[in-house]
RODRENRO-482449 format. One line per 2 residues: their letters; for each residue x, z, y of N, C-alpha, C, O, CB. Coordinates in pm, 1 decimal. Each point is the difference from the previous one (the first is absolute). Glycine has a CB too. Example, Ala and Ser with C-alpha at 12.3 -4.5 7.8 and 13.67 -1.06 7.14 Angstrom:
2
as	1319.0,780.0,-569.0,-89.0,0.0,119.0,90.0,0.0,120.0,103.6,66.5,-1.9,-292.8,58.1,-115.4 | 154.2,-196.6,222.3,82.0,6.0,119.0,-77.0,73.0,109.0,50.9,16.9,110.8,67.5,-231.4,-173.6
This chain:
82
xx	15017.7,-330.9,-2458.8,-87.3,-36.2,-111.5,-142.1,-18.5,53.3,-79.1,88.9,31.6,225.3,38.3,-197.6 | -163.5,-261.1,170.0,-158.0,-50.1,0.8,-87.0,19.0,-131.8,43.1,-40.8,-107.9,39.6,-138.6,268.7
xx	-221.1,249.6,-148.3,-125.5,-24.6,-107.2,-70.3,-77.7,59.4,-50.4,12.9,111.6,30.3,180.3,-217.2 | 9.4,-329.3,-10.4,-89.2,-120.6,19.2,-86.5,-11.2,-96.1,21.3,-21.4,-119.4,130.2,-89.5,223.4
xx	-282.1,130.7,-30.9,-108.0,-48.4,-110.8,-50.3,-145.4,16.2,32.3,-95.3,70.9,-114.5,334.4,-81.5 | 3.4,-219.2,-70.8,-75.0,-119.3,-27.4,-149.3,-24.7,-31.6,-33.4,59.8,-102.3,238.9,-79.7,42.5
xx	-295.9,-44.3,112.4,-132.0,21.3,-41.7,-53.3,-140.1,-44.7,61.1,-104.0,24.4,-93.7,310.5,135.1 | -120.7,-199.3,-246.2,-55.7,-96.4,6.0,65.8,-140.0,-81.5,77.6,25.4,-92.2,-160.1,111.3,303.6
xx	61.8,-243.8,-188.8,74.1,-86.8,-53.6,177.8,-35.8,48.5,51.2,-109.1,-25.1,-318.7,38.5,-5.7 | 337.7,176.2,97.3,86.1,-12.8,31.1,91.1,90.8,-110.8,111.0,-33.3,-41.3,-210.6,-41.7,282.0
xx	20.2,207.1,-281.7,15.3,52.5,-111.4,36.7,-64.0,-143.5,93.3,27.6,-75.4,-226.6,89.9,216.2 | 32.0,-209.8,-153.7,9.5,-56.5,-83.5,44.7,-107.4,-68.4,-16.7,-38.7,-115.6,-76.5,154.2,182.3
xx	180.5,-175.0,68.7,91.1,-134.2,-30.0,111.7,67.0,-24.2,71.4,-69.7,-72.2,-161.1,-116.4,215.4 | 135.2,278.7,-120.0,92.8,99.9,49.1,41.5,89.5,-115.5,117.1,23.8,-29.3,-221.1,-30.5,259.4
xx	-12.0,58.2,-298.2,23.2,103.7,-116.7,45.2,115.1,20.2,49.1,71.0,-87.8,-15.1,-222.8,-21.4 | -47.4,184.1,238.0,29.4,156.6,64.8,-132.2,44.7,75.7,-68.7,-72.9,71.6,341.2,30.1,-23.0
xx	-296.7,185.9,-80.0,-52.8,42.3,137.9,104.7,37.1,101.1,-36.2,-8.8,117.3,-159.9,91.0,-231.8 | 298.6,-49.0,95.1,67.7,79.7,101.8,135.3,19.8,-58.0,23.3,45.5,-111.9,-232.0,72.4,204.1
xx	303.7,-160.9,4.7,175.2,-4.3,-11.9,46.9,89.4,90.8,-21.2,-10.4,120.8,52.4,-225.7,-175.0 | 34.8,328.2,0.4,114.3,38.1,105.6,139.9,-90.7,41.4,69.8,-21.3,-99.2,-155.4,241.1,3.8
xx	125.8,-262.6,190.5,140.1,-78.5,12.1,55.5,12.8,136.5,-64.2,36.4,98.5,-5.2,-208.2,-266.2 | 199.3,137.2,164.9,91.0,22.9,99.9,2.9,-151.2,55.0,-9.6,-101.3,-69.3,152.2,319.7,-39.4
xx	-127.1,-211.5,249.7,-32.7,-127.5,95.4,79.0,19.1,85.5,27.4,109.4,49.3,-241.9,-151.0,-71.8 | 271.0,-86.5,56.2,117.1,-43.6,120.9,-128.0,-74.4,120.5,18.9,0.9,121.7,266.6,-83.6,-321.9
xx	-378.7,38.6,151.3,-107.6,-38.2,118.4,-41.5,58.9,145.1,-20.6,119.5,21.2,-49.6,-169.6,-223.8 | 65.6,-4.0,253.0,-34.0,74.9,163.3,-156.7,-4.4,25.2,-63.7,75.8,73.2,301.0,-170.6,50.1
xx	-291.5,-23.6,-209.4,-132.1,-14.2,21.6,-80.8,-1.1,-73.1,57.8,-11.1,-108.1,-2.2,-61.6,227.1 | -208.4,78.8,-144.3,-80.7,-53.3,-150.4,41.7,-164.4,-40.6,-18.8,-55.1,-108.5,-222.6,222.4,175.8
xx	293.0,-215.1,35.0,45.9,-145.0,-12.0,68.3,-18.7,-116.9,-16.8,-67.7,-101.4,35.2,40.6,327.4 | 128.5,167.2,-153.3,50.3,-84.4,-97.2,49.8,82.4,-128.9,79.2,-33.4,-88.1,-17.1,-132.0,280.2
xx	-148.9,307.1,-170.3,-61.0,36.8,-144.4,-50.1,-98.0,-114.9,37.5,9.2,-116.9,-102.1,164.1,257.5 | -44.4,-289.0,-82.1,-74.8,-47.2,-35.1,85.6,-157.3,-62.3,-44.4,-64.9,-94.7,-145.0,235.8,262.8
xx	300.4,-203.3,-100.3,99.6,-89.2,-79.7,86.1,47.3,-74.5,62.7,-78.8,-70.8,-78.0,-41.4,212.5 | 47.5,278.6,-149.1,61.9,55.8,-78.9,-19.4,-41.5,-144.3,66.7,-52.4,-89.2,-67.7,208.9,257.9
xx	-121.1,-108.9,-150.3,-143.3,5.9,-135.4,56.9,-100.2,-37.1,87.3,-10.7,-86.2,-336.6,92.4,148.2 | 177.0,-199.5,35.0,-51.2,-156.4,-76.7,152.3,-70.3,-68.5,8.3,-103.4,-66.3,-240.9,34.5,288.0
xx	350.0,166.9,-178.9,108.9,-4.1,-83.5,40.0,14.0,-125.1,104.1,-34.4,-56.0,-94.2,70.4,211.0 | -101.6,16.7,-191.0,57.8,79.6,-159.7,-44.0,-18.2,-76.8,45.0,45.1,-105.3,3.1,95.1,147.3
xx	-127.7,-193.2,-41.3,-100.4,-84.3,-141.0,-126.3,-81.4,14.8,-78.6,48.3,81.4,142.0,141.7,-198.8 | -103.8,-306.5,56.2,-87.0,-101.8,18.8,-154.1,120.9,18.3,-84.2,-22.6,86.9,248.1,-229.0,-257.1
xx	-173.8,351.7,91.3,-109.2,65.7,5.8,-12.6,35.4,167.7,-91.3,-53.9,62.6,111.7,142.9,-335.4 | 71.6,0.9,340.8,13.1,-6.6,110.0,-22.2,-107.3,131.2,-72.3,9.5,99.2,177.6,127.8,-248.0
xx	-29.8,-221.9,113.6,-37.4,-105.2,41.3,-116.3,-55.6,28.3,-18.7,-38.7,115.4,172.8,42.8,-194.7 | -279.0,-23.3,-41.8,-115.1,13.4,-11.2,-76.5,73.9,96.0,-49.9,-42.7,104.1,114.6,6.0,-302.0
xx	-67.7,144.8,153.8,-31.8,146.4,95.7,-15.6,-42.0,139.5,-95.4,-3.4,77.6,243.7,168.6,-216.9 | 17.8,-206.6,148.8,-5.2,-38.8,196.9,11.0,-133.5,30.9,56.1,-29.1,105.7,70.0,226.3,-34.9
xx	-178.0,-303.3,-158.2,8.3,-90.4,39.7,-89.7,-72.4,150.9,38.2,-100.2,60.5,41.9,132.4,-321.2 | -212.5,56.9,296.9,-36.8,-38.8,92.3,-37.7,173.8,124.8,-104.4,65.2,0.1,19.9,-348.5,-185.7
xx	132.8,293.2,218.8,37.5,111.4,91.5,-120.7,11.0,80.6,-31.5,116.5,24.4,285.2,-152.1,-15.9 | -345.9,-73.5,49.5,-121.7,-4.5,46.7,-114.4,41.5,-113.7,-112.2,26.9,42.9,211.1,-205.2,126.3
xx	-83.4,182.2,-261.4,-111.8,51.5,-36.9,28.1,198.0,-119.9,-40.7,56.7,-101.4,-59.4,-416.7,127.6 | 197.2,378.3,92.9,62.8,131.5,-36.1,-52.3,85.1,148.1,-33.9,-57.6,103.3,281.5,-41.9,-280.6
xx	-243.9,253.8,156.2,-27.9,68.7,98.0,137.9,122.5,-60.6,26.9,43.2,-112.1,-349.5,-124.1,186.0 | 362.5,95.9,15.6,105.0,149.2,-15.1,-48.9,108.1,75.5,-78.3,-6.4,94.8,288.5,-117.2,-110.9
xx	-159.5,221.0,-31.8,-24.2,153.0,121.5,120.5,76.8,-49.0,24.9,-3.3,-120.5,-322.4,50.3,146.8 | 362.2,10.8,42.8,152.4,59.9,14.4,-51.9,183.5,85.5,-55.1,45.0,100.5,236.2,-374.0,-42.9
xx	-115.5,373.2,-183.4,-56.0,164.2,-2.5,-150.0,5.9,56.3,-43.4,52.9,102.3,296.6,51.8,-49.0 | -320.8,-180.2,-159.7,-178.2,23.9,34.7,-32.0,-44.3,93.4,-114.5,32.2,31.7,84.6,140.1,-105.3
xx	114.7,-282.0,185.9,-103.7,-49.0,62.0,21.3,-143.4,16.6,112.2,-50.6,-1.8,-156.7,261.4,104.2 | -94.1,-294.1,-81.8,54.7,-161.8,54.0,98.1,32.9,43.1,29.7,102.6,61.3,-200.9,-227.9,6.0
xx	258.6,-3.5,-111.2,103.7,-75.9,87.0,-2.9,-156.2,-12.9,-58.9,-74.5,-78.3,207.1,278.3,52.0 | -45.1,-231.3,154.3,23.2,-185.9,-29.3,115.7,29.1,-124.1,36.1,105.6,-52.0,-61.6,-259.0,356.0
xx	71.6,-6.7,-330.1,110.3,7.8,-49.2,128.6,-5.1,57.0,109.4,14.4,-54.6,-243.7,-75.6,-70.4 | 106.7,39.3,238.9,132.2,58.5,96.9,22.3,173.2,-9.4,116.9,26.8,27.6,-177.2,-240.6,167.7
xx	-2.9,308.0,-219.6,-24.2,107.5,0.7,160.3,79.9,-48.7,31.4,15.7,-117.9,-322.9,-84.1,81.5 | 374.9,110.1,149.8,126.1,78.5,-71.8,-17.3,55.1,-104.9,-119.9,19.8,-20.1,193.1,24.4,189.4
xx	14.3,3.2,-275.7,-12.9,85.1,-93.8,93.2,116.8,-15.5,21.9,71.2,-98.0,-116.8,-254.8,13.7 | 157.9,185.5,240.2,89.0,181.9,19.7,-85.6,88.0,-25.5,-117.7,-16.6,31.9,263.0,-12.2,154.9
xx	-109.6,120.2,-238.4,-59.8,132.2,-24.5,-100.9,-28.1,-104.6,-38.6,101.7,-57.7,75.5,-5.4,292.4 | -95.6,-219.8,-278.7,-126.7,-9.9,-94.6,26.3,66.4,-126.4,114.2,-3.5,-45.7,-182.8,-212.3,139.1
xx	-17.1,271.1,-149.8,-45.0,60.0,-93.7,-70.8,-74.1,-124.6,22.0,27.2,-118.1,-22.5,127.0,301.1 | -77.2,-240.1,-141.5,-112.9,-47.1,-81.8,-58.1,-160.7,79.3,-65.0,-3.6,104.5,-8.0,304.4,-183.4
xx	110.7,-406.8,8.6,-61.4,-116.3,-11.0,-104.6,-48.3,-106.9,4.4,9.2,-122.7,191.3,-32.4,227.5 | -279.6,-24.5,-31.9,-124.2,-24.5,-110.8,-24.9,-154.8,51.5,18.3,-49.4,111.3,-157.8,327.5,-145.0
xx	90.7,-336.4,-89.5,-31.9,-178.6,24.0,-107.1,30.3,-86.1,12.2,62.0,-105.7,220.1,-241.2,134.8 | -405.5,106.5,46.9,-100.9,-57.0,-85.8,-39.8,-119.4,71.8,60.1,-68.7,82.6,-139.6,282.5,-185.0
xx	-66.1,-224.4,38.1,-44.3,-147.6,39.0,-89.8,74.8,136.3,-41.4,114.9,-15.3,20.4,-299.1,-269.1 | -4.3,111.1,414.2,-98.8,24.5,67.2,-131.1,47.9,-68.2,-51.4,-51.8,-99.2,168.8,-98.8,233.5
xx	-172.0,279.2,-51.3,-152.5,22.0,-53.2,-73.2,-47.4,10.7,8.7,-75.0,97.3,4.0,192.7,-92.4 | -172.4,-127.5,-96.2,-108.7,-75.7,58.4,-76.9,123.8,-34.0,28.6,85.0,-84.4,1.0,-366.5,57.5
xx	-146.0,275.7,118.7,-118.5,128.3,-8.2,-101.5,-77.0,-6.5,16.8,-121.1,14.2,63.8,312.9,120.2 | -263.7,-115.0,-167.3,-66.8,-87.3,-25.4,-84.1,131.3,69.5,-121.6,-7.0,17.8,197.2,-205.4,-233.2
């Protein structure tokens, strides 16, 4: 059992902060086509993967990033600081 959140406007195409679900995926990849499987909202969400940032149990990752042993996937938009 994966916890997937969600932040930001990814939250909000989405209508979740945060899912628990069970995953056959090996990667955020293909976590991330899992998703864009199951409903147009989803879809949305991941429709452009470049302007997404993940971190897998609290920290950056790519989206190649295994997901054995993970605990916790998170998707937002890249930060900006000022």
């Amino acid at each position: 059992m994966i916890e997937v959140l969600y932040f930001a406007w990814v939250r909000e195409r989405i209508g979740l902060p945060r899912e628990r679900m069970e995953t056959g995926a090996a990667t955020v990849s293909e976590l991330v086509e899992e998703l864009r499987a199951r409903e147009p909202r989803y879809a949305a969400a991941f429709a452009d993967t470049a302007a997404l940032r993940v971190a897998v149990d609290q920290e950056l990752a790519d989206f190649d990033a295994p997901l054995a042993g993970v605990r916790e996937v998170a998707f937002f938009p890249p930060m900006t600081g000022g």
